[in-house]
N, C-alpha and C positions, 0 to 999 in steps of 0.2 A: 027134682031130687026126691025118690022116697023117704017119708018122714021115720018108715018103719025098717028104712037101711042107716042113715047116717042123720042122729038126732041133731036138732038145731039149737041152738045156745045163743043167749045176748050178753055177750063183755060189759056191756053197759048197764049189768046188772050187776056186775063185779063192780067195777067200779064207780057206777052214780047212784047205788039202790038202797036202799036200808041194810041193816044185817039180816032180816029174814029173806029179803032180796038175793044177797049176798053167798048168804048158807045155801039159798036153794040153788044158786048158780054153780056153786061148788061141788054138791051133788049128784046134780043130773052131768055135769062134767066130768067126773069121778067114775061115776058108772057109765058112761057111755067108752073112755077109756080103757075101763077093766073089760067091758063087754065086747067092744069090734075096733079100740081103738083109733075111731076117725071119727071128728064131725063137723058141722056145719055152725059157723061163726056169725053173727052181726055184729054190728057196736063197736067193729073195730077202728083201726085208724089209719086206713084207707081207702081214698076217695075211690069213686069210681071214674071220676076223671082224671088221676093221676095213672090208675090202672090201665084207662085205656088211650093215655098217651105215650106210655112206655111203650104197651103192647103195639102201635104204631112205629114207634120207632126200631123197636125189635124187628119188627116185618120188614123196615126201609134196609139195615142191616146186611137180615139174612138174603136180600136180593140183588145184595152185592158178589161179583162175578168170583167164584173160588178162589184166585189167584189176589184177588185184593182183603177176602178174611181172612186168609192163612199167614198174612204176614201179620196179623194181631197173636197167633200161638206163639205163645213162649216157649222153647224148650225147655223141660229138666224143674217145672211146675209142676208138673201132674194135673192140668188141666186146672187148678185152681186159681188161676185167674188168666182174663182174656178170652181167648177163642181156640176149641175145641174141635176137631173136623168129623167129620163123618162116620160113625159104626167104629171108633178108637174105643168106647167103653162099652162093657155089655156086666151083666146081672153075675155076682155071685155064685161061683159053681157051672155060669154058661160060660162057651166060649167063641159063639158065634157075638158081632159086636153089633149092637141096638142099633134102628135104624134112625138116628138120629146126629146132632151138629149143636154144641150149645156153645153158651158165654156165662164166664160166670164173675161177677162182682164179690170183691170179699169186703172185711171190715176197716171201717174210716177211722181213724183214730184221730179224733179234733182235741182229745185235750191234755196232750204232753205227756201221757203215759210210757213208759219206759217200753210196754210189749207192742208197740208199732213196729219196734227194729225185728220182732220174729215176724212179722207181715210182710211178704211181700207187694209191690206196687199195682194200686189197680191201673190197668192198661185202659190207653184215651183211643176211642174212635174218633180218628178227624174229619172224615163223611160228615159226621153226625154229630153235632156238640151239643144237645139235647139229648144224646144219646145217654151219657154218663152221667148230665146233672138228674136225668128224671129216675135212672136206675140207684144212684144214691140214696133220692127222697125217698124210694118205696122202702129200698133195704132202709131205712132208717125209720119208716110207719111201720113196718111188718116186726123189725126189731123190738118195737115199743111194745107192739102188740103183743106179740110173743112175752116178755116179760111181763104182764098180769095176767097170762096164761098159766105161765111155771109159778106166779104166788097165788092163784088157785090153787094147782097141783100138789101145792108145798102142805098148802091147811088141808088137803082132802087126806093128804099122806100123814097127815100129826106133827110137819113143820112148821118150823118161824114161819112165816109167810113172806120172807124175805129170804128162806136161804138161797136162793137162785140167784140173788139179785148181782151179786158180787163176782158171783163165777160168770156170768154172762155178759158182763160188761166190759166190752171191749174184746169180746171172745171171736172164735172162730169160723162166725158164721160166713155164709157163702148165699147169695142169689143169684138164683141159675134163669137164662134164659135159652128156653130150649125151642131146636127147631126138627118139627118132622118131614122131611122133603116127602114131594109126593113119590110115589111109590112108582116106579117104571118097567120090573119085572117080576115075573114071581119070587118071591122071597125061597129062601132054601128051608130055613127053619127060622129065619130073626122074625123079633116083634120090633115094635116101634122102643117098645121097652119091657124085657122080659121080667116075668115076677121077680120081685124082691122086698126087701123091708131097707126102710131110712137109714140112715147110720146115725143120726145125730140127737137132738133132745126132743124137740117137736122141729112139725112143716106144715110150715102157714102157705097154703097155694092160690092165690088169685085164681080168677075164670077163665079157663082155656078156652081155644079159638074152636076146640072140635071135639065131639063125643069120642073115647075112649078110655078113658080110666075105670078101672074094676078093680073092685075089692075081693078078698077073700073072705068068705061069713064064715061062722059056727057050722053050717050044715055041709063045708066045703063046696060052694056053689059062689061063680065068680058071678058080683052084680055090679052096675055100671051107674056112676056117679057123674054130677057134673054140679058143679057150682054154679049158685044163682050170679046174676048181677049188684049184690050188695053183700054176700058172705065170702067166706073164705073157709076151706077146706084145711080144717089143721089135724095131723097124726101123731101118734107118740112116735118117734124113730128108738135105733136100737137101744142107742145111749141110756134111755129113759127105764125101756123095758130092764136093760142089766143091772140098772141101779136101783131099778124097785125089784130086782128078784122073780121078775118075771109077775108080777100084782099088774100094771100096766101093761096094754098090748102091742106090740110092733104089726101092725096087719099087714098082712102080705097083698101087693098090690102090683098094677102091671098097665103098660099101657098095649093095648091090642091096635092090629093093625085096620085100616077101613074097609067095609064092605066095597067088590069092586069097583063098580061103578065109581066111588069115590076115591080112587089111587091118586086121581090127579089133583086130590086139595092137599095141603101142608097141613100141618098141627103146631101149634105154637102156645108154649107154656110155660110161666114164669114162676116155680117153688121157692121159696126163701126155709133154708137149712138153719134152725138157729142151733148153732154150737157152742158150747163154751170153752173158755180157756184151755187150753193144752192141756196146763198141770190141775186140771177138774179131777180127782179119785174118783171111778165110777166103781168102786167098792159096795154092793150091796148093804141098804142101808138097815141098819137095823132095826127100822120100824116094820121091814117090809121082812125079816126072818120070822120065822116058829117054827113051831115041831111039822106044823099040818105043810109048812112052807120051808125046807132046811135051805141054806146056800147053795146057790146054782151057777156062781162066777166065781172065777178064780179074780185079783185083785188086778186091777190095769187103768192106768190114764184115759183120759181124751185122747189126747194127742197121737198115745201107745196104741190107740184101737183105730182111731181114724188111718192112719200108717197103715196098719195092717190091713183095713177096709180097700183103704187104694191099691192096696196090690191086689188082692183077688178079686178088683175087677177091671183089672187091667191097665188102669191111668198110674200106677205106679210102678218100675222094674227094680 
């Protein structure tokens, strides 16, 4: 990973460091958001053996015969939970569908809260019964992690350093397990995953199995990232950007497809989407208005935007 594309940052300077520790992690976090939006994590709170036993299991999964995933798709979900098939979603404004097949895990709700009954159930792989206990545990470290991210965020923004806390508990989120089959003809015009930006508040990504994720820079020149074996790759998604008035960046990113020779590997990647509650106001906040910055959102939910999200890219009719 270029140190002078996507800066590197220790969580466990947030949280185990003194306050000059502390201030300086909130900083260089701060600006590396306003400036390209994405960076590169340590310290967080996943192992690299839990990472790379999901990612096993994910693989055992996807090499099950079409006819035995597809009966994990739910109808009339919107792909948010279970199993997704093949080029169903594509990019915002495209309308050829990505070349791609995922699973996605939503939120566990273990302690009697009333907003499990707007969750639907996550679906059980019976292949695989390690399949769902280890995608839990990650969604539940990436979860955690995620939240001393947005109480960074909060104090870099002139929040409590807790206003997140509340809205994201028990929220919306979603971990995706994504599969790139290899490639068998020429493509017409899809990518593996055409540019677009997040939808949600930040994304925390584990180390994918294959080079291609590109960012978008400042100088409009697409540059290609990969997470090491101990960080984690986290973005602001849209959510974030509209609620800071466009101060935070949604970077436009994309995953391209392989050089020939390599059509015949897969790509397999696991983002955790942290979202919060539905009724979250993402009303531009007013630390993030001035004169040099007016209002650039009209007023709308989580929930009111995610909705909307999924129809224009097609998982929703």
């Amino acid at each position: 990973m270029s140190a002078n594309v996507i800066p590197s940052v220790n969580l466990g300077d947030f949280i185990h460091g003194d306050e000059a520790a502390k201030h300086a992690f909130v900083q260089q976090l701060g600006k590396a958001y306003e400036d390209i939006g994405f960076v590169a994590v340590k310290g967080h709170f996943l192992s690299d053996e839990l990472s790379n036993n999901l990612y096993n299991e994910v693989q055992k999964f996807y090499a099950l015969p079409t006819e035995d995933k597809i009966k994990y798709e739910v109808p009339g979900l919107a792909g948010q939970r279970g199993y997704t098939g093949f080029g169903k979603e594509h990019a915002k404004g495209r309308s050829e569908g990505d070349l791609k097949e995922f699973w996605q895990f939503g939120q566990y709700v273990d302690d009697g809260d009333a907003i499990a009954a707007e969750y639907p159930d996550n679906v059980v792989v019976s292949e695989y019964p390690d399949f769902n206990s280890l995608g839990k545990e990650a969604y539940k470290r990436l979860e955690e992690t995620g939240r001393y991210m947005l109480r960074a965020i909060a104090i870099y923004l002139g929040l409590d350093e807790f206003y997140f806390d509340d809205k994201i508990h028990n929220g919306n989120s979603i971990l995706r397990a994504i599969h790139y089959p290899p490639i068998t003809h020429e493509p017409k015009s899809a990518v593996r995953a055409a540019e677009h930006e997040d939808i949600n508040l930040i994304t925390l990504l584990m180390g994918a199995s294959a080079e291609g994720l590109e960012v978008l820079n400042k100088q409009n020149q697409w540059v290609g990232i990969t997470a090491l074996p101990d960080q984690l790759v986290v973005n602001v998604g849209d959510m974030l950007q509209r609620l800071t008035n466009n101060r935070l960046k949604s970077t436009t990113h994309r995953v391209v497809n392989p050089p020939r020779e390599k059509w015949s590997t897969s790509r397999f990647s696991i983002p955790f989407f942290l979202h919060p509650k539905s009724n979250m106001k993402l009303d531009c906040l007013t630390e993030c208005i001035s004169a040099d910055n007016p209002i650039q959102y009209e007023p709308i939910t989580a929930g009111e935007y995610l909705d909307e999200r999924l129809r224009e890219i097609g998982l929703k009719k």
